[in-house]
PDB file of N, CA, C and O in Angstrom, chain B, residues numbered from 101:
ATOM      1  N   UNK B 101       0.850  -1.188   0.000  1.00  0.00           N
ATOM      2  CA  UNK B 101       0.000   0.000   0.000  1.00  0.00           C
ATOM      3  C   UNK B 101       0.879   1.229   0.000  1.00  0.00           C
ATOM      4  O   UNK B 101       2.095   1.315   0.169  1.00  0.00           O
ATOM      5  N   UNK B 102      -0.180   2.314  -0.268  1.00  0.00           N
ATOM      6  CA  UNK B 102       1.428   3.797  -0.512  1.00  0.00           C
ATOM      7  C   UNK B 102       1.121   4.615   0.902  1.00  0.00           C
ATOM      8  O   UNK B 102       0.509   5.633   1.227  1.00  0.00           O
ATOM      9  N   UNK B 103       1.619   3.955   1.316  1.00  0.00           N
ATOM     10  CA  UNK B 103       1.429   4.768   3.364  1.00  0.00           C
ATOM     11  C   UNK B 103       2.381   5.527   3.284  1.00  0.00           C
ATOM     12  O   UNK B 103       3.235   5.387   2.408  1.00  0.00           O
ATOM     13  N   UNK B 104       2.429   6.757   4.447  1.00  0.00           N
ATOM     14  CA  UNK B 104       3.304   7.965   4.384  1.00  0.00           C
ATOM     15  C   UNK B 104       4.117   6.813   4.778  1.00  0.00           C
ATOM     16  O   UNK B 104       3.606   5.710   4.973  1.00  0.00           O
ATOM     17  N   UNK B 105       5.702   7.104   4.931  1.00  0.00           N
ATOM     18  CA  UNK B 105       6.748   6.720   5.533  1.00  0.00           C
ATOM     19  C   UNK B 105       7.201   8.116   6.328  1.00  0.00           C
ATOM     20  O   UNK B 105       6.926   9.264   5.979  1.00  0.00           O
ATOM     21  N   UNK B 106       7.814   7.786   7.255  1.00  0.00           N
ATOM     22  CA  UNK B 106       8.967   8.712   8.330  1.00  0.00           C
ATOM     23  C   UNK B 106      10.392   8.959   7.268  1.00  0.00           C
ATOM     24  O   UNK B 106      11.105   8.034   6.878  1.00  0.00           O
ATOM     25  N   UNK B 107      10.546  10.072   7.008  1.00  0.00           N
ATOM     26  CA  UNK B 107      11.907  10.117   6.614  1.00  0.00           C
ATOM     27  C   UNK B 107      12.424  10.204   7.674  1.00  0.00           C
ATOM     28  O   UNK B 107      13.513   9.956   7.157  1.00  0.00           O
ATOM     29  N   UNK B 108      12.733  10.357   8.952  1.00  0.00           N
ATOM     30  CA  UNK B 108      13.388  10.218  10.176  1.00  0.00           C
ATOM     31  C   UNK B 108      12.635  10.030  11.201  1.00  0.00           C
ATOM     32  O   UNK B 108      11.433  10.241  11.356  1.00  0.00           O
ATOM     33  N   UNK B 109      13.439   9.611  11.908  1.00  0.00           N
ATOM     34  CA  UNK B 109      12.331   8.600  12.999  1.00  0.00           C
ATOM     35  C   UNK B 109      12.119   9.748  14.061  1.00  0.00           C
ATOM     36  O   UNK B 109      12.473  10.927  14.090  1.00  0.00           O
ATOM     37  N   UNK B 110      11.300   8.831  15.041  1.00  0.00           N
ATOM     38  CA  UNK B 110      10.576   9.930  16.153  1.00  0.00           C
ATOM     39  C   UNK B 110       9.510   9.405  16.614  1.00  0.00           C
ATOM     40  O   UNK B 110       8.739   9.149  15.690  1.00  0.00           O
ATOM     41  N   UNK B 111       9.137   9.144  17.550  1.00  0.00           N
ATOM     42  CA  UNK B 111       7.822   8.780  18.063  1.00  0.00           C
ATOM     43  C   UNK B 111       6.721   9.214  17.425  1.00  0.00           C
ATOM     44  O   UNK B 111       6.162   8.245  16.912  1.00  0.00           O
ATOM     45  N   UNK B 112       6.178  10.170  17.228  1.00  0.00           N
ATOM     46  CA  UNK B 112       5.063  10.696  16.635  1.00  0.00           C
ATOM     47  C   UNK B 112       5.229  10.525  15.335  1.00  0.00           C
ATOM     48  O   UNK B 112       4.168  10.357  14.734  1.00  0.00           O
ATOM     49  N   UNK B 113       6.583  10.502  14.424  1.00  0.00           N
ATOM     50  CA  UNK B 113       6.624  10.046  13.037  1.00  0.00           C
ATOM     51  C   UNK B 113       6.421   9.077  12.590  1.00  0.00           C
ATOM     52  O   UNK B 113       6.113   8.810  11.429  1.00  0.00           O
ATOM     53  N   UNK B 114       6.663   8.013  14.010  1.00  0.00           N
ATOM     54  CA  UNK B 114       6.608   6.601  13.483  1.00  0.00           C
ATOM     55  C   UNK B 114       4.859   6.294  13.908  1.00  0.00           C
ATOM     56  O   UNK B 114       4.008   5.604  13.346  1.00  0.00           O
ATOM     57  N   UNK B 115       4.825   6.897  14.783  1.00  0.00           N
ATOM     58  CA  UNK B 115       3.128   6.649  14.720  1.00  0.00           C
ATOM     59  C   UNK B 115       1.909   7.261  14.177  1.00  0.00           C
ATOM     60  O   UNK B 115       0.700   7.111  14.350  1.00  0.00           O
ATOM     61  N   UNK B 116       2.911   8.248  13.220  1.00  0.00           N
ATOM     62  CA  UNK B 116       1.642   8.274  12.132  1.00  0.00           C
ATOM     63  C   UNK B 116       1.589   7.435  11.050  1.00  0.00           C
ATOM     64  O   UNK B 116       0.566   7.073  10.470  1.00  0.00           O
ATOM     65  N   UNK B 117       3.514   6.926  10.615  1.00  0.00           N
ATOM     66  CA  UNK B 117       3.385   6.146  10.159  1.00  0.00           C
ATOM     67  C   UNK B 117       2.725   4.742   9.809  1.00  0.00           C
ATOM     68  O   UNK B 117       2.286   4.285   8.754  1.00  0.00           O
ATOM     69  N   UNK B 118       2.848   4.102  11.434  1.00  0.00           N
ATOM     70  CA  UNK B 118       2.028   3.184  12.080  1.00  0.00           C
ATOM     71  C   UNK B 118       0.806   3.425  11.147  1.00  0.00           C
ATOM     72  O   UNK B 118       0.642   2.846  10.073  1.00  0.00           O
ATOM     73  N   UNK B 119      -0.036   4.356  11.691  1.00  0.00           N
ATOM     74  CA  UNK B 119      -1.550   4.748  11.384  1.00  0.00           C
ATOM     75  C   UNK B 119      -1.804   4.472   9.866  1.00  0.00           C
ATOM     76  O   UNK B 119      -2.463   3.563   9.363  1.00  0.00           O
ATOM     77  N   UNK B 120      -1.004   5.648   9.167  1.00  0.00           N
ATOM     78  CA  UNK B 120      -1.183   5.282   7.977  1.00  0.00           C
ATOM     79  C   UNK B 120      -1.063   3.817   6.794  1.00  0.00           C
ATOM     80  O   UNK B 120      -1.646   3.593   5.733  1.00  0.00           O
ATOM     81  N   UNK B 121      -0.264   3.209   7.398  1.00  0.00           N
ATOM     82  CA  UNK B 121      -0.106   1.577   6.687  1.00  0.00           C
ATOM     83  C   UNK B 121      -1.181   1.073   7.664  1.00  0.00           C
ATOM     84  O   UNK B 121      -1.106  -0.154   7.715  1.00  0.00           O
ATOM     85  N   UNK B 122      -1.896   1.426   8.247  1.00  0.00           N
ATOM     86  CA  UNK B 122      -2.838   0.355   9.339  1.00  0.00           C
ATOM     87  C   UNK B 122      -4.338   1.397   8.248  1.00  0.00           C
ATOM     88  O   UNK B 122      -4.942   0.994   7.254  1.00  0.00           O
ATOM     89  N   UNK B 123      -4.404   2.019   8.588  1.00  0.00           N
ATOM     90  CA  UNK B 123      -5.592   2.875   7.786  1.00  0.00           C
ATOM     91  C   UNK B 123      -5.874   2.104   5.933  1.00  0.00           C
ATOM     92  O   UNK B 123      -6.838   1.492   5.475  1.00  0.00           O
ATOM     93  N   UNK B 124      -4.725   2.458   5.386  1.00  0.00           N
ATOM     94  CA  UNK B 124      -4.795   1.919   3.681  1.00  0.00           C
ATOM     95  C   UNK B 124      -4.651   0.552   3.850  1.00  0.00           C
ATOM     96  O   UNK B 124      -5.087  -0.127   2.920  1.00  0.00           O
ATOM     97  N   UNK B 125      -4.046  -0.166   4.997  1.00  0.00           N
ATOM     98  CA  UNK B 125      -4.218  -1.967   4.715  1.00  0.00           C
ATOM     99  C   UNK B 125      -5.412  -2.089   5.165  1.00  0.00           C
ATOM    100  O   UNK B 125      -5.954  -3.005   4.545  1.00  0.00           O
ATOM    101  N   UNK B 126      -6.018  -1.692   5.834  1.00  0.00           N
ATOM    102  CA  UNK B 126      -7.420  -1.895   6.542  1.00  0.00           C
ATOM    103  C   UNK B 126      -8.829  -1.761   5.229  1.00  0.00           C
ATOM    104  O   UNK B 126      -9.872  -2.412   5.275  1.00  0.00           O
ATOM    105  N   UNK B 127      -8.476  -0.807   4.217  1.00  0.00           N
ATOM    106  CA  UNK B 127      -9.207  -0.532   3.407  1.00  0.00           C
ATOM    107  C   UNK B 127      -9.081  -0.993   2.055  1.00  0.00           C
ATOM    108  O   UNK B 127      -9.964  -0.832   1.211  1.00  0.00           O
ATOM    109  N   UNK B 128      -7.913  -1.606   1.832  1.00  0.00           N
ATOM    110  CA  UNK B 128      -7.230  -2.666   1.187  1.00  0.00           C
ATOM    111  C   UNK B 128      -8.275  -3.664   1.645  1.00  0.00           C
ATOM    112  O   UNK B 128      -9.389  -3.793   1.138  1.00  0.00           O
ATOM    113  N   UNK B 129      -7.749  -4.402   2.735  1.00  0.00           N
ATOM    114  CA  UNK B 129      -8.648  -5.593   3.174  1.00  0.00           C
ATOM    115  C   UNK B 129     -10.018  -5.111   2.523  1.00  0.00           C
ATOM    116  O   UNK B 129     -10.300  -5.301   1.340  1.00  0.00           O
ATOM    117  N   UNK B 130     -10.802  -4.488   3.411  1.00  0.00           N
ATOM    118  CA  UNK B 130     -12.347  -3.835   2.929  1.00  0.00           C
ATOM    119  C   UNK B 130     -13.087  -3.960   1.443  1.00  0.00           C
ATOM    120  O   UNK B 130     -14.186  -4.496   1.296  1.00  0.00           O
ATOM    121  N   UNK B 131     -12.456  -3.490   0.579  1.00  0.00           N
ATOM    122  CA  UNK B 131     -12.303  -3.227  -1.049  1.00  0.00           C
ATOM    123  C   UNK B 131     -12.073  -4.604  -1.323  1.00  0.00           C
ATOM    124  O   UNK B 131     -12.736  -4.775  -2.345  1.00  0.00           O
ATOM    125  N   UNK B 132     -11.479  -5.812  -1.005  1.00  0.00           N
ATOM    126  CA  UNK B 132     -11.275  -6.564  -1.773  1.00  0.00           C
ATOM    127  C   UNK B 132     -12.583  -7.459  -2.260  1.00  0.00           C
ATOM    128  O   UNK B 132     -13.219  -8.021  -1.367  1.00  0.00           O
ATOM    129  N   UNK B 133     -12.984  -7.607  -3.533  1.00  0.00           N
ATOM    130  CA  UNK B 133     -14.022  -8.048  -4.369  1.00  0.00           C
ATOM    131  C   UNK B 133     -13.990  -9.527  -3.712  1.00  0.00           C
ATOM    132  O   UNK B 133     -15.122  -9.942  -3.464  1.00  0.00           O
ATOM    133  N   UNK B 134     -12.820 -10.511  -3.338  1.00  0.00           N
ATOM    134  CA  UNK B 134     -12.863 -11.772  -2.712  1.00  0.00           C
ATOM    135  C   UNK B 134     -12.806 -11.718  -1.275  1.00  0.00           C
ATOM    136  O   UNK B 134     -11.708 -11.303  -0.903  1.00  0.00           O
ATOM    137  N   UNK B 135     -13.679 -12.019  -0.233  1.00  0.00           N
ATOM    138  CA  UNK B 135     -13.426 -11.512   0.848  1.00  0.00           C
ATOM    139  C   UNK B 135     -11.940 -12.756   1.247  1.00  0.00           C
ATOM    140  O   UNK B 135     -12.059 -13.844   0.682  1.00  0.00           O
ATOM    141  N   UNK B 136     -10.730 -12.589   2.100  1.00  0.00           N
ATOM    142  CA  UNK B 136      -9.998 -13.515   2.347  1.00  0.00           C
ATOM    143  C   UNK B 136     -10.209 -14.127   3.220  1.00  0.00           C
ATOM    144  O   UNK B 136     -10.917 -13.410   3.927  1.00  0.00           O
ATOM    145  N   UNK B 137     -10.005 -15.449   3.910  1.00  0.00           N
ATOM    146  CA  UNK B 137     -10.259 -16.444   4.871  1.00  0.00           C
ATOM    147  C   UNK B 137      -9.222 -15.814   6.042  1.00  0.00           C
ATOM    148  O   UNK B 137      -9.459 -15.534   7.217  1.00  0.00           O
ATOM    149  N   UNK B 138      -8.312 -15.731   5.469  1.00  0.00           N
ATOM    150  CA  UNK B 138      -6.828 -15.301   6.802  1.00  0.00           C
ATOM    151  C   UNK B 138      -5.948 -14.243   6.371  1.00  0.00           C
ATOM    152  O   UNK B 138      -5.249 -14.404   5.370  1.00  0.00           O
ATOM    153  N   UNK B 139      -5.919 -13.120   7.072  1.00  0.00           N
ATOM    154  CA  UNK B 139      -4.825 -12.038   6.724  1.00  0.00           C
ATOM    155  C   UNK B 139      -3.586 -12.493   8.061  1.00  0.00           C
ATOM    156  O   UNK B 139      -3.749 -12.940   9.196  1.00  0.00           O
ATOM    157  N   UNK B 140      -2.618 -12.206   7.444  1.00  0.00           N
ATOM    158  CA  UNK B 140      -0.891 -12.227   7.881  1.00  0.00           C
ATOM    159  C   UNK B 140      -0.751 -10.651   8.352  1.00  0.00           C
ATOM    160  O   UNK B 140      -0.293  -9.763   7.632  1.00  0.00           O
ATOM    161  N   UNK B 141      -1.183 -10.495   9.558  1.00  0.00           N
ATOM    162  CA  UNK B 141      -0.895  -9.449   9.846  1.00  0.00           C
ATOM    163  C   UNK B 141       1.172  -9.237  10.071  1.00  0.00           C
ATOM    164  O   UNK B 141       1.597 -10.020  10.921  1.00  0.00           O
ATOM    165  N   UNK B 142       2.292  -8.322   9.414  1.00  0.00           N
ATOM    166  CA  UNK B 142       3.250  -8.197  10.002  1.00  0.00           C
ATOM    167  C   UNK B 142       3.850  -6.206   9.830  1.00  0.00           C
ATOM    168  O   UNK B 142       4.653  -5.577   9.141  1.00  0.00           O
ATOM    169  N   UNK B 143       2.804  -5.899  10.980  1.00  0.00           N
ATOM    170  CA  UNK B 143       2.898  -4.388  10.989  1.00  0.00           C
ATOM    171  C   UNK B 143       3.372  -3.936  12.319  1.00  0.00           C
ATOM    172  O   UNK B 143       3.530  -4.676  13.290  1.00  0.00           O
ATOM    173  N   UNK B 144       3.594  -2.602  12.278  1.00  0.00           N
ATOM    174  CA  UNK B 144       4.546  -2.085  13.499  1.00  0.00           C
ATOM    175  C   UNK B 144       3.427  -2.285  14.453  1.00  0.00           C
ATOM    176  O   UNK B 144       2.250  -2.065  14.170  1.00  0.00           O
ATOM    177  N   UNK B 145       3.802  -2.657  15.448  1.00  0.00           N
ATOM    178  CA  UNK B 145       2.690  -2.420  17.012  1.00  0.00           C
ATOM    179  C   UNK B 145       2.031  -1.662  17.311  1.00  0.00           C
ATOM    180  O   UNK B 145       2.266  -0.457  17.212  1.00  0.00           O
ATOM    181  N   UNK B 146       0.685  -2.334  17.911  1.00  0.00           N
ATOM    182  CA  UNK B 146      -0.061  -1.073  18.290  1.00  0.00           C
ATOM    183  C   UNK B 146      -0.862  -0.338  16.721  1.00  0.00           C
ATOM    184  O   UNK B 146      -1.267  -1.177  15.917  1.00  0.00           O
ATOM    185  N   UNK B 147      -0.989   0.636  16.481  1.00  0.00           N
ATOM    186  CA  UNK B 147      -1.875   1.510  15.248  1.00  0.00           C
ATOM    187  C   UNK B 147      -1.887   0.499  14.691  1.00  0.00           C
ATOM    188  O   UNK B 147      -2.647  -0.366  15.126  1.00  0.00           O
ATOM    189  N   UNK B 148      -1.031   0.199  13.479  1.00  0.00           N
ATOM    190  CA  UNK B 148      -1.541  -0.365  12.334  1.00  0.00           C
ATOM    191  C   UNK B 148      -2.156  -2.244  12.266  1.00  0.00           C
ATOM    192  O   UNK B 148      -2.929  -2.849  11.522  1.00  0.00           O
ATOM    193  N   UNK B 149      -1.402  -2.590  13.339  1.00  0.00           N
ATOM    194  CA  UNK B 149      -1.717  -3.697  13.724  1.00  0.00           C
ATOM    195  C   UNK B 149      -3.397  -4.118  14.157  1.00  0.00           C
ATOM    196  O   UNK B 149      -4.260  -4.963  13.920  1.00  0.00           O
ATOM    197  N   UNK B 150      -3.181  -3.027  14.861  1.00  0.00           N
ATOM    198  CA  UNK B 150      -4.945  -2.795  15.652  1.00  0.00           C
ATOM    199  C   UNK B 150      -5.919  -2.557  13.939  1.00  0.00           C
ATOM    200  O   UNK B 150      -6.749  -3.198  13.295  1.00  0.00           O
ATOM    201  N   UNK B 151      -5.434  -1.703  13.853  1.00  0.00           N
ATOM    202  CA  UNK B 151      -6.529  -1.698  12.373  1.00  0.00           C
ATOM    203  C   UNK B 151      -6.959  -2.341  11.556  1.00  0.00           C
ATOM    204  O   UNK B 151      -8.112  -2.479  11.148  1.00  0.00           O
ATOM    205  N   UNK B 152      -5.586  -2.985  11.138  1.00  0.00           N
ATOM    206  CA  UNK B 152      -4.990  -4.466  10.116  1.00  0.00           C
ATOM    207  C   UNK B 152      -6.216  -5.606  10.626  1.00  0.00           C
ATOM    208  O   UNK B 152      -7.037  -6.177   9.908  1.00  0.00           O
ATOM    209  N   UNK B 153      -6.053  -5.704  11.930  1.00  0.00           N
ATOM    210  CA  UNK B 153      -6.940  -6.651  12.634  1.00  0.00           C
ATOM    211  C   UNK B 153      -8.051  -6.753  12.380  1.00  0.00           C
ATOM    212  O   UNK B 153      -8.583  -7.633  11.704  1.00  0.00           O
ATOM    213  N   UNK B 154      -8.641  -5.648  13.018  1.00  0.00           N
ATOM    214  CA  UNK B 154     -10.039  -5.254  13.086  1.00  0.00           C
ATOM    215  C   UNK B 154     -10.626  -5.276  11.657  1.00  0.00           C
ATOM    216  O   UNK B 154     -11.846  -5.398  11.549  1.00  0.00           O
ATOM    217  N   UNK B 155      -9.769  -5.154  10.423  1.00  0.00           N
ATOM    218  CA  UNK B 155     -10.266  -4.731   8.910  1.00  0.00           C
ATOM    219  C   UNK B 155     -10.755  -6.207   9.385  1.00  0.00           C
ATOM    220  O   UNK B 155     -11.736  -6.510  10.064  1.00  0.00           O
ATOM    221  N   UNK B 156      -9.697  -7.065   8.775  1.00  0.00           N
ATOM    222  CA  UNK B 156      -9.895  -8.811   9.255  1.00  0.00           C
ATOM    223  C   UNK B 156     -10.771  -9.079   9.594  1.00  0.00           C
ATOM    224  O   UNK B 156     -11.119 -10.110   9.018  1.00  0.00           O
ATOM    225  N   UNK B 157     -11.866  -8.566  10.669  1.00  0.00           N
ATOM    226  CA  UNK B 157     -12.296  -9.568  11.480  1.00  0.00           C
ATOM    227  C   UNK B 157     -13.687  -8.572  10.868  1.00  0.00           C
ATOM    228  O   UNK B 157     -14.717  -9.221  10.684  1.00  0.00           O
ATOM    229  N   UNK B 158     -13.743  -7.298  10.604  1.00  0.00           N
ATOM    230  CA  UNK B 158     -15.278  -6.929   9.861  1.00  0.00           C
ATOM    231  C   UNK B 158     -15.363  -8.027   8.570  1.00  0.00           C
ATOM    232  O   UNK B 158     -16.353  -8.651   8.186  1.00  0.00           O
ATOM    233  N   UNK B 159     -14.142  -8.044   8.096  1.00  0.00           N
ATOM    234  CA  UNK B 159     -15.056  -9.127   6.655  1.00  0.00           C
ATOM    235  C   UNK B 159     -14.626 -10.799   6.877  1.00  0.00           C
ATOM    236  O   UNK B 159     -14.319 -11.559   5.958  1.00  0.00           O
ATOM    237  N   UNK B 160     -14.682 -11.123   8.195  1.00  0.00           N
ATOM    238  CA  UNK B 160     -15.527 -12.452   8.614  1.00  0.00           C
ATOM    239  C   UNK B 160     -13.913 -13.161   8.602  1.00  0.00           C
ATOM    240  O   UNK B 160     -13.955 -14.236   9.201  1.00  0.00           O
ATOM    241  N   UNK B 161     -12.334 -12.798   8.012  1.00  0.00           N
ATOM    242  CA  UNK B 161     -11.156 -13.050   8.318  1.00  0.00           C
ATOM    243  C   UNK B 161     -10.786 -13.967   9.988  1.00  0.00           C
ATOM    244  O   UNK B 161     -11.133 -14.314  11.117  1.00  0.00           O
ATOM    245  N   UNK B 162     -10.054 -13.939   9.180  1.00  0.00           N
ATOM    246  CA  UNK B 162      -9.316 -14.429  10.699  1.00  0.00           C
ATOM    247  C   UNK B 162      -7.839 -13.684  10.507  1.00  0.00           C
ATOM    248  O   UNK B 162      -7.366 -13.292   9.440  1.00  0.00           O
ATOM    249  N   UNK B 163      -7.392 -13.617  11.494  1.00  0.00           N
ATOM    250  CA  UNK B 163      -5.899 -12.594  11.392  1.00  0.00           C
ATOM    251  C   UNK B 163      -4.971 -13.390  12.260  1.00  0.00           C
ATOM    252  O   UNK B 163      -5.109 -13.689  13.446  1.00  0.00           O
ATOM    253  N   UNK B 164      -4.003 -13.670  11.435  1.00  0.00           N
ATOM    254  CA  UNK B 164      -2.611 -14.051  12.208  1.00  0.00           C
ATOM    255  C   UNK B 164      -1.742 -12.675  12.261  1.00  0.00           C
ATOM    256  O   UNK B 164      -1.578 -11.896  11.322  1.00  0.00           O
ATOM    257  N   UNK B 165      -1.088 -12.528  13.923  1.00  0.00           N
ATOM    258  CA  UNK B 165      -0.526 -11.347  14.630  1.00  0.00           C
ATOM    259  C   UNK B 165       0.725 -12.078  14.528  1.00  0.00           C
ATOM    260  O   UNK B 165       1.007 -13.005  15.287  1.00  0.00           O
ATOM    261  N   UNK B 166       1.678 -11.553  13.338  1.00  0.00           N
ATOM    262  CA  UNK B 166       3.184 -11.285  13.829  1.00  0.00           C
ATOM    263  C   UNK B 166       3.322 -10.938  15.104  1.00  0.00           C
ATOM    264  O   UNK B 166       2.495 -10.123  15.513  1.00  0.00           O
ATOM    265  N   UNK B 167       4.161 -11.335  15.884  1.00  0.00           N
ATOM    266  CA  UNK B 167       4.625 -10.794  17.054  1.00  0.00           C
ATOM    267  C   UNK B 167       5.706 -10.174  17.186  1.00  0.00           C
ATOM    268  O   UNK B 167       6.684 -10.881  16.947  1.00  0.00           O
ATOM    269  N   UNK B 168       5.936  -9.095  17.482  1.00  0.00           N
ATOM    270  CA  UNK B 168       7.142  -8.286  17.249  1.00  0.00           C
ATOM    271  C   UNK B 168       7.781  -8.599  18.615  1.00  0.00           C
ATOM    272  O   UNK B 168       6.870  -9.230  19.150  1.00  0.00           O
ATOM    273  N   UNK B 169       8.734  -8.548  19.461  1.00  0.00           N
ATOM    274  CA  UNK B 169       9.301  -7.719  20.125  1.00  0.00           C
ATOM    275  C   UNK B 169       9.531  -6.092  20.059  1.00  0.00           C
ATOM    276  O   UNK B 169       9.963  -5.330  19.194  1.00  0.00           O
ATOM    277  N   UNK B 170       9.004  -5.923  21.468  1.00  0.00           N
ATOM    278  CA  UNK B 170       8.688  -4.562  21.806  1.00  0.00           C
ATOM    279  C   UNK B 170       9.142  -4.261  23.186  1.00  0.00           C
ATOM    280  O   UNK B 170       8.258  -4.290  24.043  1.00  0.00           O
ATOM    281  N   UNK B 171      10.541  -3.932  23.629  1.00  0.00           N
ATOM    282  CA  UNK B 171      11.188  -3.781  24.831  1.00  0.00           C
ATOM    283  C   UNK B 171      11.374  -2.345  25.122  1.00  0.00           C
ATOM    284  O   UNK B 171      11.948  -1.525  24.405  1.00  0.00           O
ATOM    285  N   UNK B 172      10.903  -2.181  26.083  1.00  0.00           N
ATOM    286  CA  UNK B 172      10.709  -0.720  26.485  1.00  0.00           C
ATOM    287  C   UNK B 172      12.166   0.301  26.421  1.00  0.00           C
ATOM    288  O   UNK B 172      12.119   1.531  26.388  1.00  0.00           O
ATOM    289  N   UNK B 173      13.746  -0.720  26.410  1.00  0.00           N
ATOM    290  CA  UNK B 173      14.719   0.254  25.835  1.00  0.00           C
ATOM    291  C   UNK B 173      15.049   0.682  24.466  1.00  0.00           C
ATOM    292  O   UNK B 173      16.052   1.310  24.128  1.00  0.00           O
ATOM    293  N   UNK B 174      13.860   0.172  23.540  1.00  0.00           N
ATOM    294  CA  UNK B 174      13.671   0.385  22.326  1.00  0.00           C
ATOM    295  C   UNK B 174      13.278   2.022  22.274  1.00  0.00           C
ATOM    296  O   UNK B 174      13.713   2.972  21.625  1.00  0.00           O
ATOM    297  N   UNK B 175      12.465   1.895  23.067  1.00  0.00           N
ATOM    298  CA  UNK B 175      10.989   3.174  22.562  1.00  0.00           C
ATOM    299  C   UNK B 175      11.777   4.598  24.090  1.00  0.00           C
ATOM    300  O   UNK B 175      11.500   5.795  24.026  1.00  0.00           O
ATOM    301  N   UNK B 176      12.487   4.126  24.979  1.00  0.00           N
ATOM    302  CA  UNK B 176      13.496   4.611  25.618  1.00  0.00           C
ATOM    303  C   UNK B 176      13.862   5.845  24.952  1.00  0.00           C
ATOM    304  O   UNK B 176      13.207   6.864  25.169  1.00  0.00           O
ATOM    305  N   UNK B 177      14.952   5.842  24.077  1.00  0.00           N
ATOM    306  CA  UNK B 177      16.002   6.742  23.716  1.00  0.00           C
ATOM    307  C   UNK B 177      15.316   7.915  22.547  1.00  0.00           C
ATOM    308  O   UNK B 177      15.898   8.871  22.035  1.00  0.00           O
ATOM    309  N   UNK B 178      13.481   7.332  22.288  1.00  0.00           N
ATOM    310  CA  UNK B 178      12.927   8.140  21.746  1.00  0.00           C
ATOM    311  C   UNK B 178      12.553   9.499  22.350  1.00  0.00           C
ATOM    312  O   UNK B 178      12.987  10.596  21.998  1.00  0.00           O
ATOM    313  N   UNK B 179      11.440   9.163  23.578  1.00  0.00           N
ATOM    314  CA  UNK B 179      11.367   9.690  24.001  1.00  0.00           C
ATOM    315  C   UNK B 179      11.917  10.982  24.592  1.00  0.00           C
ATOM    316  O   UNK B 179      13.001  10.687  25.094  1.00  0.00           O
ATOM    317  N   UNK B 180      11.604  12.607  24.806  1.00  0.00           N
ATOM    318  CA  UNK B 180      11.819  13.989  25.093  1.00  0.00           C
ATOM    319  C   UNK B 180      12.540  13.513  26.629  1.00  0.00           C
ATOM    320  O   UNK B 180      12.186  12.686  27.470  1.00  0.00           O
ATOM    321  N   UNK B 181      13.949  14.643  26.533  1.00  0.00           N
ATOM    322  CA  UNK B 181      14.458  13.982  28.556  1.00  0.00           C
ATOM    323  C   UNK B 181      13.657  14.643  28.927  1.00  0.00           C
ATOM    324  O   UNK B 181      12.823  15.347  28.357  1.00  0.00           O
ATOM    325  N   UNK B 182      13.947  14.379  30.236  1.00  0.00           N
ATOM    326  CA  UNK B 182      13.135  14.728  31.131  1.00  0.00           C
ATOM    327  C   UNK B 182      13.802  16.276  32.125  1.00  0.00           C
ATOM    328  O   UNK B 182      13.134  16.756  33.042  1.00  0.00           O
TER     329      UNK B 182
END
């Protein structure tokens, strides 16, 4: 799908990013003329995942959740100091 991308990262860049590939795959799913039996969800955590899902499960899908690792010294060094 043509989702914004982050040209540089950032919390809020990456989670609009998030949003946006979770928003157009979600409507992707929606639009499709064959409804699918199982979507492969493998999207960033949280936004797009949640959406990805939920598209899934309005048109009767079932959704397999990549599981990412998500360790809180990841999302750490993003964050504004304190």
């Amino acid at each position: 799908v043509g989702s914004w991308t982050a040209p540089r990262g950032g919390l809020l860049a990456r989670a609009f990013e998030s949003w946006s590939f979770g928003r157009l795959a979600a409507a992707w799913i929606r639009s499709m003329p064959d409804r699918p039996d199982v979507v492969y969800v493998n999207a960033w955590p949280i936004l797009a995942q949640r959406l990805t899902v939920n598209a899934a499960r309005s048109v009767g899908a079932r959704a397999v959740l990549h599981v990412q690792d998500a360790y809180p010294e990841a999302l750490l060094p993003k964050l504004p100091a304190l």
